[in-house]
Each structure stands twice: as C-alpha cells, then as structure tokens.
C-alpha positions as CSV (number, residue, x, y, z in Angstrom):
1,X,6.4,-63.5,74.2
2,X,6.0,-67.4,74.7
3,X,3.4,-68.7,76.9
4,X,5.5,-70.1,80.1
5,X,3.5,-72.8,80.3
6,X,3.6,-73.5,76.8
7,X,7.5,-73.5,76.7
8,X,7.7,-76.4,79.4
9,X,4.5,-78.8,78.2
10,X,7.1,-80.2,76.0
11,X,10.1,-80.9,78.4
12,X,7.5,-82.5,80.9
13,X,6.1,-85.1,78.1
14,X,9.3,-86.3,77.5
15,X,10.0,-86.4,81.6
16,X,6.9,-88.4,81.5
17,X,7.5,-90.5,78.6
18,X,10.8,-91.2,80.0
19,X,9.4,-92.3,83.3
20,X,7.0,-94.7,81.6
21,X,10.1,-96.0,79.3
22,X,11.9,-97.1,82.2
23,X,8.9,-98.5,84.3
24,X,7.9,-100.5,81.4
25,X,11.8,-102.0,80.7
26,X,12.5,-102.9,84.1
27,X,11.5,-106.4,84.7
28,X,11.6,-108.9,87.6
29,X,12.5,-112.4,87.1
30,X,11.5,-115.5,89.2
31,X,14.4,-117.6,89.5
32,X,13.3,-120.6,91.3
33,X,9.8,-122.6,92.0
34,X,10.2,-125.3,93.4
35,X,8.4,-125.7,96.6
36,X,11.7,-126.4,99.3
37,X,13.9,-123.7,100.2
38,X,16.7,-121.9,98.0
39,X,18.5,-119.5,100.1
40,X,22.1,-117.7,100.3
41,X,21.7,-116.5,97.2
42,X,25.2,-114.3,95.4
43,X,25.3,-112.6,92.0
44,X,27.9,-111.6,89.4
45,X,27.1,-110.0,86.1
46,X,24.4,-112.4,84.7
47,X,25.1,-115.2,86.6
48,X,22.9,-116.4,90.3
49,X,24.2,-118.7,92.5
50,X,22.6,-120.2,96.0
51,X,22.0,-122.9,97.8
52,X,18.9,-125.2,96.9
53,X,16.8,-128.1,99.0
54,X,15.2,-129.7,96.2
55,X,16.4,-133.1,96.4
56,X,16.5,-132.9,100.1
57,X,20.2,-132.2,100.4
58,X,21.6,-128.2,100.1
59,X,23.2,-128.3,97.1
60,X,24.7,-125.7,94.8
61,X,23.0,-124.3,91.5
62,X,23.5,-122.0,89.0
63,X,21.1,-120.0,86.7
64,X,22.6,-117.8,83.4
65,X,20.1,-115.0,83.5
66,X,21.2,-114.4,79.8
67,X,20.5,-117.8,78.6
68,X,17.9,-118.2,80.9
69,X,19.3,-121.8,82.0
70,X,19.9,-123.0,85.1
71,X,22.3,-126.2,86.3
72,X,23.5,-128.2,89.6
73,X,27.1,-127.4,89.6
74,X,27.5,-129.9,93.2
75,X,27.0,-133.3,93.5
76,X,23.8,-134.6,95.2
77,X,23.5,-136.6,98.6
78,X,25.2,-134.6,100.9
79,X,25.0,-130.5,101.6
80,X,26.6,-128.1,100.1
81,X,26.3,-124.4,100.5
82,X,26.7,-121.3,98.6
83,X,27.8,-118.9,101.4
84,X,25.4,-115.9,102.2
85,X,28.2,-113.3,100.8
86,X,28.1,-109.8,99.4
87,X,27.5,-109.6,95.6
88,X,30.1,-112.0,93.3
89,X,32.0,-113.1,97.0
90,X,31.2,-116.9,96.1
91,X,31.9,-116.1,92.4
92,X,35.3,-114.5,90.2
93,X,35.0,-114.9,86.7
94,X,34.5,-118.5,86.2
95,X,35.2,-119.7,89.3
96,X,32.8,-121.0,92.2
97,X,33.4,-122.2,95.6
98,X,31.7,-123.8,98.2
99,X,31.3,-125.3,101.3
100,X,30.9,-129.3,101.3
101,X,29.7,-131.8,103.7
102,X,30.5,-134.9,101.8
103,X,33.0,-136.3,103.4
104,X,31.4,-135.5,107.0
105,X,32.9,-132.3,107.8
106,X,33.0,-128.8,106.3
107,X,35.6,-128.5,103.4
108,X,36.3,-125.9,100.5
109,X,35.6,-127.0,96.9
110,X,36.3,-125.1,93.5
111,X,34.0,-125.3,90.7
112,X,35.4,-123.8,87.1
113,X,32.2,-123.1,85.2
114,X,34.3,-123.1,81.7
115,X,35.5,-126.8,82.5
116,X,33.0,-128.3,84.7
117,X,36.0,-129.5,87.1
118,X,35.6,-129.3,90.6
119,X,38.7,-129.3,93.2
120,X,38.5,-130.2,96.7
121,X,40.6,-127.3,98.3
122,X,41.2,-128.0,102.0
123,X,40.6,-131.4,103.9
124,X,41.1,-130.9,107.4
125,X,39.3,-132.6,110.1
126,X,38.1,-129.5,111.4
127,X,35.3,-127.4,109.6
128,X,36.2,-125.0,106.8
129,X,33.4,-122.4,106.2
130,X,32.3,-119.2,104.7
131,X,34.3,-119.2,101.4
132,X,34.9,-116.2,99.3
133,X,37.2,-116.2,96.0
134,X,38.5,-113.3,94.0
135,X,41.3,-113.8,90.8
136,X,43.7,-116.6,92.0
137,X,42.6,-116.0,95.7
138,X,40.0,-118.4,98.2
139,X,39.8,-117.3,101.6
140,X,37.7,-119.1,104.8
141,X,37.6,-119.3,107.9
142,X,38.9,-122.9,109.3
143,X,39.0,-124.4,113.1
144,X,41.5,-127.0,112.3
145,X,43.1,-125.6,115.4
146,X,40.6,-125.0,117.9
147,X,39.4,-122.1,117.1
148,X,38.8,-119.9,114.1
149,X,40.8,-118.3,111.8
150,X,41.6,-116.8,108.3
151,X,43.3,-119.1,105.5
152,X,43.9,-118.2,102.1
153,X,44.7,-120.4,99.1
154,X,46.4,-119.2,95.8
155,X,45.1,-121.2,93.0
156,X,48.1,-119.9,90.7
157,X,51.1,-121.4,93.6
158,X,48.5,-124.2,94.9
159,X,49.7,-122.7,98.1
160,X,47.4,-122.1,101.4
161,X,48.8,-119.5,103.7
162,X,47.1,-118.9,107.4
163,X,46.4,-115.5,107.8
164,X,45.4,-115.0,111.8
165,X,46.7,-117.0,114.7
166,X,44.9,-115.3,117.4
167,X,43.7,-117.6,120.1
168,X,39.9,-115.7,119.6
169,X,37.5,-116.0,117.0
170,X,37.7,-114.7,113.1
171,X,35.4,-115.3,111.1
172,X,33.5,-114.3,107.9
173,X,36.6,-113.2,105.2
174,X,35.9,-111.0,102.8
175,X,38.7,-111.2,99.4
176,X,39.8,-108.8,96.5
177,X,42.6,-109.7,94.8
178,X,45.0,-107.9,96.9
179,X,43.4,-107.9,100.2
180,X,41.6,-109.9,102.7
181,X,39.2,-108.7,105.2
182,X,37.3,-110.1,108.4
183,X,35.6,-110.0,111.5
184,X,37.6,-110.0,114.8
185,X,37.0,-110.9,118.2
186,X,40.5,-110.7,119.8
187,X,39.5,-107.6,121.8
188,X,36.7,-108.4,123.1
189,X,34.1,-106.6,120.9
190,X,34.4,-107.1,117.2
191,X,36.0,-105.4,114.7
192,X,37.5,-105.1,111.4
193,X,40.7,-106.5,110.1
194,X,42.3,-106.3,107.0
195,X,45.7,-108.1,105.6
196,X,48.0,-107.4,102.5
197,X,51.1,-108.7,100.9
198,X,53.8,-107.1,102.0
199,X,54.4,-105.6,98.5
200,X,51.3,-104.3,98.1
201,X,50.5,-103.2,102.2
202,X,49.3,-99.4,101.7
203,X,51.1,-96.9,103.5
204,X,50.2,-94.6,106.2
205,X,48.7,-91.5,105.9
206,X,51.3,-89.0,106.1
207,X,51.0,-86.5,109.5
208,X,51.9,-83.3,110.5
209,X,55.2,-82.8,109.8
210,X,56.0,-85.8,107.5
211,X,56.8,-85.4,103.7
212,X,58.1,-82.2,104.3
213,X,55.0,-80.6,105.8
214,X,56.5,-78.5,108.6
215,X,54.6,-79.2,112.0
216,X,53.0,-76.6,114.0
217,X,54.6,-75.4,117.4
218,X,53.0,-77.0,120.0
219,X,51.1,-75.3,122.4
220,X,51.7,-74.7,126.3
221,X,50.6,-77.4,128.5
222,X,47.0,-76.0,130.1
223,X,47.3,-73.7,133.1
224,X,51.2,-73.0,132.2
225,X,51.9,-69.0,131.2
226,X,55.1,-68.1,129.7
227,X,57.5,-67.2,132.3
228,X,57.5,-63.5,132.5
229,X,61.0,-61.3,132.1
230,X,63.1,-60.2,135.5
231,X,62.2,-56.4,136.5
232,X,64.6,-54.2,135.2
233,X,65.6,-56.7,131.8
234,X,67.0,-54.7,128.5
235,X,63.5,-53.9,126.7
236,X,61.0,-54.1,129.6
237,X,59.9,-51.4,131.8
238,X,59.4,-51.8,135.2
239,X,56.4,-49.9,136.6
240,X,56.5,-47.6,139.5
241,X,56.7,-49.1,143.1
242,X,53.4,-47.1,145.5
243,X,53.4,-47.9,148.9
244,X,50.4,-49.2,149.7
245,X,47.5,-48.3,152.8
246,X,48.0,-50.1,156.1
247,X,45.0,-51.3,157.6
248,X,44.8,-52.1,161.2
249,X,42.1,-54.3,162.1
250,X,41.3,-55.5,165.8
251,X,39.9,-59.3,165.6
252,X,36.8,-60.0,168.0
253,X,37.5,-62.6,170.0
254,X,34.6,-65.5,169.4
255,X,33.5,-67.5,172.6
256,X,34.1,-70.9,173.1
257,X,30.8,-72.7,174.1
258,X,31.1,-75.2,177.0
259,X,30.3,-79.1,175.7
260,X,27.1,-78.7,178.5
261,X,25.1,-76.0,177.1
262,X,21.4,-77.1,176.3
263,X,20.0,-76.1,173.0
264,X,18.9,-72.5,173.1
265,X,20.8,-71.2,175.9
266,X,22.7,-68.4,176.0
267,X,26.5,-69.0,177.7
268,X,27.2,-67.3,180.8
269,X,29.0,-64.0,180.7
270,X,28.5,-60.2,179.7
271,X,25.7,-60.1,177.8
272,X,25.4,-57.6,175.1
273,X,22.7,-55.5,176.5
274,X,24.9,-55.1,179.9
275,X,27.9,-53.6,177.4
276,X,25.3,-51.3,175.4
277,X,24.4,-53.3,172.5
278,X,21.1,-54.9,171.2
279,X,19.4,-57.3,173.0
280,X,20.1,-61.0,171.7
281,X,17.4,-63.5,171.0
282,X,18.5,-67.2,171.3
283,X,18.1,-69.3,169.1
284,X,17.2,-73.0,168.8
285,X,18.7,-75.4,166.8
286,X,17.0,-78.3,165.0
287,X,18.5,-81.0,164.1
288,X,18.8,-82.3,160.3
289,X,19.2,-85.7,159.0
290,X,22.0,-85.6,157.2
291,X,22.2,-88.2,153.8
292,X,25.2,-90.5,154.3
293,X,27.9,-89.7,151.8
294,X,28.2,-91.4,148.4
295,X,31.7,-93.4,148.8
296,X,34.4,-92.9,146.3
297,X,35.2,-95.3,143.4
298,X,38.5,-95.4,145.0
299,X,37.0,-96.3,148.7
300,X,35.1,-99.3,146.9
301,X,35.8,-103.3,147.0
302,X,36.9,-105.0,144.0
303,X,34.5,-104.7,141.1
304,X,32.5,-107.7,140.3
305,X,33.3,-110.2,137.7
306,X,32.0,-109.1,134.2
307,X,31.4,-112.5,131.9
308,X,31.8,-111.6,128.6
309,X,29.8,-113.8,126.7
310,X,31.2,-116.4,123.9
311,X,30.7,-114.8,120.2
312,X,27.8,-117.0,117.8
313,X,30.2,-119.4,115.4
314,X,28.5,-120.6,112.7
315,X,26.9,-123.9,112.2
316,X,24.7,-126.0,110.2
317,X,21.5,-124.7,108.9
C-alpha cells in the first residue's frame, strides 16, 4: 500500500507551484506621476480614464494599458471632469463623455476615441453633471429647471428626452442600454429609481393566483370562529341538556365609612368580638406618593416641527 503522504506530496507541489505562477504574473502598474492630482478614475477593458491637474486645469486623459500610451482627449484651459462612476460608466466602446466648464457652466461633451471628434451634447445655462454613456445612450443629471433631474440623449435619433420631473432632487444616473437608474429624493429619504422604454419595461412578477396559479383560500380574519351549526341540524348531534346545581349565596353587607373617620379608627357599631368573632386589630394607613401618569400620545399637543434637511448637490471640486 502507498504511503498517504507519499500520494499527496505531488498534488501539493503543483498547488504550490500554481500559487507562485500566479503571484509572479500578477503585476501592478503605475499609471500616472506627475506630482498634481489625477482623480475620478473609470476603466473598460484596457482602457483608464480620469481626471488630471497637471496643467492646472482638470482635464480629461486617457491611457491604453495594452499599448502602454497615454493621451489628453479634452482641451486645456478650462476643467473638465471624468465623472467618479462605476467601472466603464464614463466609457462604451469608443465613446467618452464628460463634464465641461469651458463655456462657464457645466455641459456634456462626447469624445469618439476612433475619430478624435468631440461633440458638445447639452448647452443649457444651468449645470449638466455626472455623465454616464452606454451603446447610443448619455444620461446626466441637469438643473436647467431649478432643480435636478435625469435627461437622456440618444446619439442614434440626436434626441434628448427628460426622464424625471419631480420637484426634488435626482441625481447620479446610472445607464445600460435599455435602462436608466438613479438616486431619488422625492420621498424624503433616498432611493432607487429605474426607467425603461415602454417596449422593453419588464413585467411584474406574477402573484398568487395569476398565470393560472390557483390562490389559496384566505384565512379567517383573527379572533373570528366559524359560525357553529343550529342544535338539532341534519348531521349534528345535540348533546344532553343536565340541570345544573343552584347555589344560594347570602352577600355580607360591607360598611360604608363616614368621610370623618381618622386614620386607624375603627367605625362605630357592633364590633366583632360583641357578635362572637375574633378580635380586630386596626390598622393604619400610610400614605404613598403616587407617580403622575404618563399621558397618552393621543392627549398630547401638536408634535414639533421636524426640518428635514436639504440633500448635498454636487459641486465643483
């Protein structure tokens, strides 16, 4: 018989070697040096982009991982900024966008990497911010009306739709190519909105009941029984009727103290030693302090004014 120990000295080499392979292939790259800032950086396949202070503007660069080159893909002078996004959000195949200060308020701008062209998507006089593109799709959110809320543009129609018209605060689209999601503020906490096409809106989960799944019967409310059949119905029996004792009880009648009897003094009248009974110590009553009662939330004023305060909207850096 084989030596156990033997048997697995070759399967842990290779784990080893294995181990060592991959330590020894995985590599970390410094993108940038330069002694300013480069923030907000996003990534897709072998392509970085951020946001770089070198010439004392932010502007936009791009490095090829692959061909280890990197390139200014905005103009210099004024900001522009990458937006801090989830991986490939400020990238789609060869398409870039941006936010751009140039013309002294925030505006969208396209960048196609295959022809070096840049397009100026929105030019409000509000701010447009936090860009994200997927396929034919940009999305931001825009304050040309006061407040912010989620546009989308459609490179393919050249058409900008507004997505939210809520009076509160969106902000911080995320895109696929079917579907746009944000952050919300409309109910007073934020949450998580999504929008689709109409022909592509998924449907609803199907309930008890629906696509031909029979629903269960529902039960009886809490505390109700099933009403029980009359005595004497067709397939009950009705048990026998016994008379039951009858008890006679003589009630003793309790004395009514007088509103001037001291503490400890026994009221005037037959005592129970006179009628044969045990002799009756008095007793004397302290008094407690008794803990006012805790009012009800329905015997309180108004309650006071809660300000709920305004949610952060993004600004320069």
């Amino acid at each position: 018989m084989l030596d156990k120990r033997n048997f697995y000295a070759p399967v842990l080499a290779l784990i080893a070697l294995t181990l060592l392979a991959g330590v020894v292939s995985a590599e970390e790259h410094q993108i940038t040096n330069a002694s300013v800032d480069q923030v907000y950086s996003t990534v897709l396949d072998d392509r970085i982009l951020w946001s770089d202070n070198r010439t004392g503007d932010y502007d936009v660069y791009l490095y090829n991982l692959t061909e280890e080159s990197e390139r200014a893909v905005s103009p210099p002078d004024t900001d522009q900024f990458a937006s801090a996004l989830p991986a490939g959000m400020g990238m789609s195949g060869d398409r870039i966008v941006w936010e751009d200060n140039r013309s002294g308020n925030r505006d969208i701008y396209l960048y196609e990497i295959a022809t070096g062209e840049e397009s100026q998507i929105t030019n409000e006089t509000g701010h447009e911010v936090n860009p994200a593109v997927a396929g034919d799709w940009i999305v931001w959110q825009d304050n040309r009306n006061g407040n912010w809320d989620i546009y989308l543009y459609d490179i393919a129609t050249g058409t900008e739709t507004q997505i939210t018209t809520d009076e509160n605060v969106q902000m911080t689209p995320a895109v696929t190519e079917s579907m746009v999601v944000w952050n919300d503020y409309r109910n007073g906490n934020w949450d998580i909105y999504a929008w689709t096409p109409d022909a592509t809106a998924p449907s609803a989960p199907s309930g008890p009941g629906a696509g031909g799944i029979p629903a269960p019967d529902a039960p009886p409310a809490p505390g109700a029984d099933p009403t029980p059949p009359p005595p004497g119905a067709s397939g009950t029996t009705t048990p026998p009727t016994t008379s039951a004792p009858t008890v006679t009880s003589t009630a003793t009648p309790t004395p009514t103290p007088e509103e001037d009897y001291e503490v400890g003094e026994v009221p005037p009248g037959p005592s129970p030693e006179s009628q044969g009974g045990p002799p009756v110590t008095p007793v004397t009553w302290t008094p407690v302090e008794v803990t006012p009662r805790i009012p009800l939330p329905s015997e309180l004023g108004d309650p006071p004014l809660v300000v709920t305060p305004t949610p952060p909207i993004p600004g320069p850096l």
